[in-house]
C-alpha positions as CSV (number, residue, x, y, z in Angstrom):
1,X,0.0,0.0,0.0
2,X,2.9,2.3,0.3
3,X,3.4,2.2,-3.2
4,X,-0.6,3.6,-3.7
5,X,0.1,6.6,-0.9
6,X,3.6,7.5,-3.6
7,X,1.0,7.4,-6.4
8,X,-2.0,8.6,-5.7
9,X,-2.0,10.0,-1.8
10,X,-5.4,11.2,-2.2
11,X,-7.1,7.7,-2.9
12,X,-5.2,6.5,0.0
13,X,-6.5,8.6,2.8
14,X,-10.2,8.1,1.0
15,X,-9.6,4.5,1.7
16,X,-8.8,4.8,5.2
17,X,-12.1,7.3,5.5
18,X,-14.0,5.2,3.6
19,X,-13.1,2.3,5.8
20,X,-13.1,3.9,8.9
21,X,-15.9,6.2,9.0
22,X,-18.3,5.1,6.5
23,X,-20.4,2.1,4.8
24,X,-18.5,1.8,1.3
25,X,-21.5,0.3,-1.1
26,X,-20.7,-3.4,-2.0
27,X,-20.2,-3.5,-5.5
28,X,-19.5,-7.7,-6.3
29,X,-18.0,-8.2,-9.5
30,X,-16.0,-11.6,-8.7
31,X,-19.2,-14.2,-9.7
32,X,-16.1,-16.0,-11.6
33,X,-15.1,-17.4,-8.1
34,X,-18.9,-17.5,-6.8
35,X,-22.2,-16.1,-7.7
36,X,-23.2,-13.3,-5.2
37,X,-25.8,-12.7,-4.1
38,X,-27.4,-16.3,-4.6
39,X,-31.6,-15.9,-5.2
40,X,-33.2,-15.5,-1.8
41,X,-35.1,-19.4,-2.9
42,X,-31.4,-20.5,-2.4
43,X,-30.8,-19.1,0.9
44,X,-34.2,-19.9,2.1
45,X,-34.3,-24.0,0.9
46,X,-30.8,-24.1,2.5
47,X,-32.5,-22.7,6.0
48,X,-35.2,-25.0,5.5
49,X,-33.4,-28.3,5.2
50,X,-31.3,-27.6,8.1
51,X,-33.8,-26.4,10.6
52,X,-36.9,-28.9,9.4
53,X,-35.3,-32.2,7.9
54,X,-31.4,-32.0,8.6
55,X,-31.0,-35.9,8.0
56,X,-29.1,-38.0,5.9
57,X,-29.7,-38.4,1.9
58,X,-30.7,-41.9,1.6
59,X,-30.3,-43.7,4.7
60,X,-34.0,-44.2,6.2
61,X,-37.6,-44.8,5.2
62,X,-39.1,-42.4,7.8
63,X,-40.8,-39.2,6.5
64,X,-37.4,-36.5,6.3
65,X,-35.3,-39.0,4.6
66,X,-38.0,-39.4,2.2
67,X,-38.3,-35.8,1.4
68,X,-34.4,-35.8,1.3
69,X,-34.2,-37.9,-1.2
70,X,-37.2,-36.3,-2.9
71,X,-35.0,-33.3,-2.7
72,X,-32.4,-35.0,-4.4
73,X,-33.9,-36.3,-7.1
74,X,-36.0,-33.3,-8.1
75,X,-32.3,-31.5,-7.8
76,X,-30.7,-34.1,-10.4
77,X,-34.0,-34.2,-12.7
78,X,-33.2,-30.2,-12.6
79,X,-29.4,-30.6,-13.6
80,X,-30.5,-32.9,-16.5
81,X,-33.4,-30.9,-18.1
82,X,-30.8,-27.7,-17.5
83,X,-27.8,-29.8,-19.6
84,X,-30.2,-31.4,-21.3
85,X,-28.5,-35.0,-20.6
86,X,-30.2,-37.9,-21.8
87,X,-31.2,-39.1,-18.3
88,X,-31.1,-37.9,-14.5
89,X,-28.8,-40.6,-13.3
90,X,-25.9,-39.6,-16.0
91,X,-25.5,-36.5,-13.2
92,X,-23.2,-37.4,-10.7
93,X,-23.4,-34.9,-7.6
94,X,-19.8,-33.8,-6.1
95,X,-18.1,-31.5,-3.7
96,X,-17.3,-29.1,-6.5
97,X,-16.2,-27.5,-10.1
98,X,-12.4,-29.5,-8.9
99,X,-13.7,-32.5,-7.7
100,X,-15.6,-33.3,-10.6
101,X,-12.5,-33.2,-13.0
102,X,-10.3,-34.9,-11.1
103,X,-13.6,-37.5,-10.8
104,X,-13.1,-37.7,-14.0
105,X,-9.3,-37.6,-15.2
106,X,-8.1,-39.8,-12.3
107,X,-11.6,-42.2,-13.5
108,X,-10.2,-42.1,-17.2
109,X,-6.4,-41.8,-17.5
110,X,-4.6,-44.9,-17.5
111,X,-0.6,-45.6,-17.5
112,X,0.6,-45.0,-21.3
113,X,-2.6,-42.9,-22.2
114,X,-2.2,-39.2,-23.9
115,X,-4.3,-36.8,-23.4
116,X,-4.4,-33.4,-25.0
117,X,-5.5,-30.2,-23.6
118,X,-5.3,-26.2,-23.4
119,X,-2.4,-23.6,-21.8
120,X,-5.8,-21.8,-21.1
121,X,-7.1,-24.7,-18.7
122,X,-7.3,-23.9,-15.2
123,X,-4.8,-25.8,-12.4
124,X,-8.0,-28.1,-11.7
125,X,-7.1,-29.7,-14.7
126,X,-3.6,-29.2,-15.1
127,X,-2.1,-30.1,-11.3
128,X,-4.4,-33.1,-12.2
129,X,-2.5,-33.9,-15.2
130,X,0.8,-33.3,-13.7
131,X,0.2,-35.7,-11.1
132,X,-0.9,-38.3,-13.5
133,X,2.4,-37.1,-15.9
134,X,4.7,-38.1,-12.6
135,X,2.9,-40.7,-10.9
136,X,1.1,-43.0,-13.6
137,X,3.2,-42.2,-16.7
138,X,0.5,-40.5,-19.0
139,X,1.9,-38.8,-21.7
140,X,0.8,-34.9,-22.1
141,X,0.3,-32.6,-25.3
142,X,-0.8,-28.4,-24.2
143,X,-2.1,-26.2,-27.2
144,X,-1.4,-23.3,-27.3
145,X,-4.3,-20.7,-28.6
146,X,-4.2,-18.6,-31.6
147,X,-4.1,-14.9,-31.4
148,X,-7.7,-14.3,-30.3
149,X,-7.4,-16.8,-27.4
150,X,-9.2,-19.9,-29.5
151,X,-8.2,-23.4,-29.7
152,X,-7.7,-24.3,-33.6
153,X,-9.8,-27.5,-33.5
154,X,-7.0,-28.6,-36.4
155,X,-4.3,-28.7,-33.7
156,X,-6.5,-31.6,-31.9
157,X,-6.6,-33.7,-35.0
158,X,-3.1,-33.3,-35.9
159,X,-2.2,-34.1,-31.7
160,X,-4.2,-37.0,-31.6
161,X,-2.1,-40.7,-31.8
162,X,-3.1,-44.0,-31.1
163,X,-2.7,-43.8,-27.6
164,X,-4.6,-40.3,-27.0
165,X,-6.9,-41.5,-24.5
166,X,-8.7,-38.0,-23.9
167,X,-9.0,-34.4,-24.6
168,X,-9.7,-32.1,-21.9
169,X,-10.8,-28.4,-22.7
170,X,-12.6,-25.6,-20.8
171,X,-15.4,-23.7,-22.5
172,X,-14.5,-20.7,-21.6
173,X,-11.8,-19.2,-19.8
174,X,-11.8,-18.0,-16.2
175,X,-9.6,-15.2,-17.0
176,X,-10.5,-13.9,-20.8
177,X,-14.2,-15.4,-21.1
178,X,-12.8,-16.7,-24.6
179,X,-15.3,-18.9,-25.2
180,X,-13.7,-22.1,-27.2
181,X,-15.1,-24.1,-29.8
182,X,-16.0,-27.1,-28.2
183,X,-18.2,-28.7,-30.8
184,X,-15.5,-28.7,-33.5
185,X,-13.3,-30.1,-30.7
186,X,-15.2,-32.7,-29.0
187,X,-16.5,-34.0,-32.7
188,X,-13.0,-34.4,-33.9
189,X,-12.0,-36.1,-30.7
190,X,-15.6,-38.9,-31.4
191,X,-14.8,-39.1,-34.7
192,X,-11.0,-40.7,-33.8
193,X,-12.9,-42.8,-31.1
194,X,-11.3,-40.3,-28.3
195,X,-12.8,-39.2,-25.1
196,X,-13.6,-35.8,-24.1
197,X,-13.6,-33.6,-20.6
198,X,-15.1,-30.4,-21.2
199,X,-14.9,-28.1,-17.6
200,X,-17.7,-26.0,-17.6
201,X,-17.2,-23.7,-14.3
202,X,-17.6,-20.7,-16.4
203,X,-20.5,-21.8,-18.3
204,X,-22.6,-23.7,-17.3
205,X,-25.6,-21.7,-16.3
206,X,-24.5,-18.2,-18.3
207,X,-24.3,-20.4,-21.5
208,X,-26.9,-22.6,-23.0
209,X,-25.8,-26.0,-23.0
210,X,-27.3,-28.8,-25.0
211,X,-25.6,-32.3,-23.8
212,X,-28.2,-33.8,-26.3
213,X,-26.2,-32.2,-29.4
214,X,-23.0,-31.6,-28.3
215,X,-20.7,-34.7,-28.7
216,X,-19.1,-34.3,-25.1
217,X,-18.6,-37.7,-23.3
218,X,-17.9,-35.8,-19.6
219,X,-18.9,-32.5,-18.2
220,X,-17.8,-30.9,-15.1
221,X,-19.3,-28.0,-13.3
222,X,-19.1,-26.5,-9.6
223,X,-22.9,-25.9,-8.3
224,X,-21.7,-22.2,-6.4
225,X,-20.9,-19.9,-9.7
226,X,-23.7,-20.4,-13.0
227,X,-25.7,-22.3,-11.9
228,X,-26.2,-20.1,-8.3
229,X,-26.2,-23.0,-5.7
230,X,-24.2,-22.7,-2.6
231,X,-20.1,-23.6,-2.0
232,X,-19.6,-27.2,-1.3
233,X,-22.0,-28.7,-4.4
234,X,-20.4,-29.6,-8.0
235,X,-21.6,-31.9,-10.7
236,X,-20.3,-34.3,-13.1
237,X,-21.9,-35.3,-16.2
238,X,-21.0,-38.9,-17.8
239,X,-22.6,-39.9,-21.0
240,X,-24.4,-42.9,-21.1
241,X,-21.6,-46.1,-21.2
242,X,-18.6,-44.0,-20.2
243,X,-18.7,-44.8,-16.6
244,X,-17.8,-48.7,-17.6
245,X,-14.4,-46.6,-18.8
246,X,-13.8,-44.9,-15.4
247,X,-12.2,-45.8,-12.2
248,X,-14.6,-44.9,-9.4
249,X,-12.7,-41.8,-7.4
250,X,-13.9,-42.9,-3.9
251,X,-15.9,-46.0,-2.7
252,X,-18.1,-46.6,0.2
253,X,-21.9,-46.4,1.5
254,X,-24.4,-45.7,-1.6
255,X,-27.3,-46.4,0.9
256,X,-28.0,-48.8,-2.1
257,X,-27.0,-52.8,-2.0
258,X,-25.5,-52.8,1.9
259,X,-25.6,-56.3,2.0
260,X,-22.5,-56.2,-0.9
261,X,-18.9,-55.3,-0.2
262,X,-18.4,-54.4,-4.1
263,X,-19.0,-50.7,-5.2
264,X,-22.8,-50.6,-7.1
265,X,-22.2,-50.5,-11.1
266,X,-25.7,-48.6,-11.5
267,X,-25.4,-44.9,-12.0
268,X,-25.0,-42.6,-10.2
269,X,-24.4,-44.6,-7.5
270,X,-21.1,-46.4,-9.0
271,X,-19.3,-42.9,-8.7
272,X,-21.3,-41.0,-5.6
273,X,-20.5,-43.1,-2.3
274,X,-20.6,-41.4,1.4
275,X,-23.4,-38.6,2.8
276,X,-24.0,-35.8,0.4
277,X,-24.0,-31.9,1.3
278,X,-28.0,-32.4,1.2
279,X,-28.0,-28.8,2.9
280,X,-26.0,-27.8,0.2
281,X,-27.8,-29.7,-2.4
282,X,-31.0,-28.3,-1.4
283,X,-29.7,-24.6,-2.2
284,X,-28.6,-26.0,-5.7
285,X,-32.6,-27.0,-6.5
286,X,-33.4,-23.6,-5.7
287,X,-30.3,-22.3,-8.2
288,X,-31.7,-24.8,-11.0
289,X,-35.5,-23.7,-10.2
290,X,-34.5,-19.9,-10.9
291,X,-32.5,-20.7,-14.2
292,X,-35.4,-22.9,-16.0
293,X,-37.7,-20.4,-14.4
294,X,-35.9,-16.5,-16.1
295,X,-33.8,-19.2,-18.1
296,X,-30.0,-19.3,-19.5
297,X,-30.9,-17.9,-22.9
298,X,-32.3,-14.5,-21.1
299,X,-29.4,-14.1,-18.1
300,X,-26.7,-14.5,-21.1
301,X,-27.9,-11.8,-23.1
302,X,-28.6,-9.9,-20.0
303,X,-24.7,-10.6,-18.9
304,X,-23.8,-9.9,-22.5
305,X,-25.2,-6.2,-22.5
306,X,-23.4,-5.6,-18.9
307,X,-20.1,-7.3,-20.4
308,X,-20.4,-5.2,-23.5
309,X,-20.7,-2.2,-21.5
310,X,-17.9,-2.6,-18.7
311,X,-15.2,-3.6,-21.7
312,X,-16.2,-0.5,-23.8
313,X,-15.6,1.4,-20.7
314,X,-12.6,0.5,-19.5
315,X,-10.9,0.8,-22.8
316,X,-11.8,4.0,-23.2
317,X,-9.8,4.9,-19.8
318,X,-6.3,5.7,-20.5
319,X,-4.0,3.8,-19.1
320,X,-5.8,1.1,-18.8
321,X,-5.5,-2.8,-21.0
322,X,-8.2,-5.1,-21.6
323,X,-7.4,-8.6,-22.4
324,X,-9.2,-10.8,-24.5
325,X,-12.9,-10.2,-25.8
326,X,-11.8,-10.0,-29.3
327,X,-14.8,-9.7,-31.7
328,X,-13.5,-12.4,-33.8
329,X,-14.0,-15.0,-30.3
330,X,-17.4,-15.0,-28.5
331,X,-16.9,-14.6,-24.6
332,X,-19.0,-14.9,-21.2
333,X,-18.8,-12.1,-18.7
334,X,-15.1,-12.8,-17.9
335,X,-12.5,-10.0,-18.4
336,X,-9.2,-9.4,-16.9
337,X,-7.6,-5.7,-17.4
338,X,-4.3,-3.9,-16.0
339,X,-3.7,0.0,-14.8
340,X,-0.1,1.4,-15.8
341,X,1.5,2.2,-12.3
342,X,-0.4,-0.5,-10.4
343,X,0.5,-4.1,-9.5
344,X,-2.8,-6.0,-9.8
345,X,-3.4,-6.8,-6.1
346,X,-2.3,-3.1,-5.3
347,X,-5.1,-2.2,-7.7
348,X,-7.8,-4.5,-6.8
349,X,-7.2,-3.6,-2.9
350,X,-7.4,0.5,-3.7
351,X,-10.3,-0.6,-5.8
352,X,-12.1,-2.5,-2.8
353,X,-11.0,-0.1,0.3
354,X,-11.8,3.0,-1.3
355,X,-14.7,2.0,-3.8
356,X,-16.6,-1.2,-2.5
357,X,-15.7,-2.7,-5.9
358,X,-15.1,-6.2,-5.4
359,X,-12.8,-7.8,-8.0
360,X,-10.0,-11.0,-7.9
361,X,-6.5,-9.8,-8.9
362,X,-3.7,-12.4,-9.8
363,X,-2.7,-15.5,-12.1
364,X,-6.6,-16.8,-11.1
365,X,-5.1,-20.3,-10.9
366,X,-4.5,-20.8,-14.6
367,X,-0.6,-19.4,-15.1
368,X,-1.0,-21.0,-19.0
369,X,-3.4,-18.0,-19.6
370,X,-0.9,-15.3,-18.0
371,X,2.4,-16.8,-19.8
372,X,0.3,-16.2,-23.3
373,X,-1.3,-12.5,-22.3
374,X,2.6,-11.8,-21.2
375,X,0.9,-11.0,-17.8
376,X,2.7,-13.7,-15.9
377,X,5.8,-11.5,-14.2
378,X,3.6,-9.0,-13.3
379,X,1.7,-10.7,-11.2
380,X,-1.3,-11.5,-13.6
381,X,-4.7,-9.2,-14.0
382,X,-7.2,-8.0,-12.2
383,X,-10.5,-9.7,-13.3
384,X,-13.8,-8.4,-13.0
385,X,-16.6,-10.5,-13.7
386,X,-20.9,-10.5,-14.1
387,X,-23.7,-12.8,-12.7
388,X,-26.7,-13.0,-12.6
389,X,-27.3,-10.0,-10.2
390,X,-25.0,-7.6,-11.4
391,X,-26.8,-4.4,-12.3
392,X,-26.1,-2.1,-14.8
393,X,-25.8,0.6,-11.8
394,X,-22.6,-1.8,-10.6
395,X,-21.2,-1.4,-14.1
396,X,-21.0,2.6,-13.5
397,X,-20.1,2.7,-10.5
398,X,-17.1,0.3,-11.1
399,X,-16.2,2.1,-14.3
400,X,-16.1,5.5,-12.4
401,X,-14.1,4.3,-9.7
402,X,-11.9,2.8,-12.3
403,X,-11.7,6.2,-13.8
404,X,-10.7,7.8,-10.4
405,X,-8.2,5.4,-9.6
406,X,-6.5,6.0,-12.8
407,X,-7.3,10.0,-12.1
408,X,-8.4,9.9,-15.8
């Protein structure tokens, strides 16, 4: 911070004031990380199942662990219709976004396989992948993006060898909102008889998602960002056969076939085992109930508009760099920028003491995307990101205290 007083004294001593003597308006642009506020349904179901049926998912026949699992069910029917999988049991419930992919690439990858993914991909996928690299020999190919921050879907098809097992992508990035091509991707990747990860944290719930047309054969999400449920809930789509192909991640009570020491093969049951976060669970109905109800298609163009307008405005600040949202590749409401003079987390600190803005500064767990933006040895971005909440008011205000910041 001593940096800030050398640069800009005055916004120094207004943060202090504003901190000290004053309520500084909350302005949360980090939905990236988690979607704030949640709809009050989501805070009110989560109330409801701890104070008036607080038991155990599964695991009686009396009348709360019959709603529970009620609960549950309607909450995986929700997930399904929202992905539009092909049943409710291809949705496997987790602990989030991080525990689904490594669900999935510790279920798939086998010694001797190759998998191919992105420098964009976030560390969920790539510590993964490293750990597999070091301790179950799987060979590794990263692509690096063109110019506008897309994946070539040629470079898969020219990567892919006899032993590619798997090729993981994101959708879109957590630091650029580059949205990537995955149906090129993933039909390349069927059509050479090659599985595919697609991680979905960024859009599932701000994107449309059709799991019906899309040739993905495994989708992970967290439950806390898109889709609006609480922290502690992800998800984990497996098309229909791909589970016989997957090493279950954890083993133990299903409430399903007690009287057998073997793991259940019936979905989802063959990859869920121990108590779910039904508190948790119950808030993520509520999140699914409010998308079908103002649905996907209306919050992204919604988020679009806000997007449009906060990237117009800040590059139209001098001194300031936006990164990504190119018009040649589409985007979600993602963006990372830098102010000349200011280290990110200096930035994003003044931005929050003296402002109320609420943004994430750094490398945002996915160094790959820094090293290409040439971000990386300075510390990264600061990102700034929409839900479904922000307001158009937020976008203003942020852009104004931008402005003041940079005393353009």
């Amino acid at each position: 911070m001593g940096y800030a007083f050398e640069r800009a004294p005055f916004l120094f001593v207004r943060s202090i004031f504003c901190v000290s003597l004053i309520q500084v308006t909350r302005i949360y642009l980090d939905n990236a990380a988690t979607s704030y506020p949640k709809p009050e349904t989501v805070y009110a179901a989560v109330d409801h199942y701890q104070r008036h049926i607080g038991v155990a998912v599964g695991r009686g026949a009396y009348r709360e662990a019959t709603t529970a699992q009620r609960m549950l069910d309607q909450c995986r029917q929700s997930a399904a219709r929202l992905l539009r999988a092909e049943s409710p049991d291809r949705i496997v419930f987790t602990l989030n976004g991080t525990d689904s992919l490594n669900m999935a690439l510790m279920g798939v990858c086998r010694p001797g396989d190759h998998v191919i993914t992105t420098e964009f991909e976030h560390n969920s996928v790539l510590r993964p992948l490293r750990w597999l690299k070091d301790h179950r020999g799987i060979n590794v190919t990263v692509l690096r993006p063109e110019t506008n921050g897309q994946i070539d879907p040629s470079q898969v098809r020219s990567e892919i060898r006899p032993t590619t097992r798997l090729v993981a992508v994101q959708q879109a990035s957590n630091v650029t909102g580059t949205v990537q091509p995955i149906e090129e991707i993933c039909a390349i990747a069927r059509q050479a008889n090659v599985l595919t990860l697609v991680d979905a944290a960024q859009s599932a719930g701000h994107l449309p998602i059709d799991l019906g047309q899309l040739p993905i054969d495994l989708l992970a999400c967290p439950g806390h960002k898109g889709l609006l449920g609480p922290l502690g809930t992800g998800l984990l789509y497996v098309r229909s056969g791909i589970e016989q192909a997957m090493t279950p991640y954890r083993l133990g009570g299903t409430g399903t076939q007690s009287e057998d020491d073997r793991q259940p093969d019936a979905m989802p049951d063959r990859l869920e085992a121990g108590n779910h976060n039904a508190p948790g669970l119950a808030g993520l109905a509520a999140g699914l109930a409010f998308l079908e109800e103002h649905t996907v298609t209306a919050l992204q163009l919604a988020e679009a508009e806000l997007t449009a307008r906060l990237v117009q405005g800040l590059r139209e600040i001098p001194g300031v760099t936006v990164y990504g949202h190119q018009p040649a590749a589409p985007s979600v409401g993602v963006m990372s920028f830098n102010i000349t003079g200011f280290a990110p987390h200096e930035a994003a600190s003044i931005l929050d003491d003296s402002f109320g803005i609420q943004a994430r500064a750094g490398l945002h767990c996915a160094p790959g995307v820094h090293r290409f933006l040439e971000t990386f040895d300075n510390g990264g971005t600061i990102r700034f990101s929409v839900g479904a909440f922000t307001s158009i008011q937020d976008i203003e205000q942020a852009l104004a205290g931008v402005r003041e910041l940079t005393g353009a």
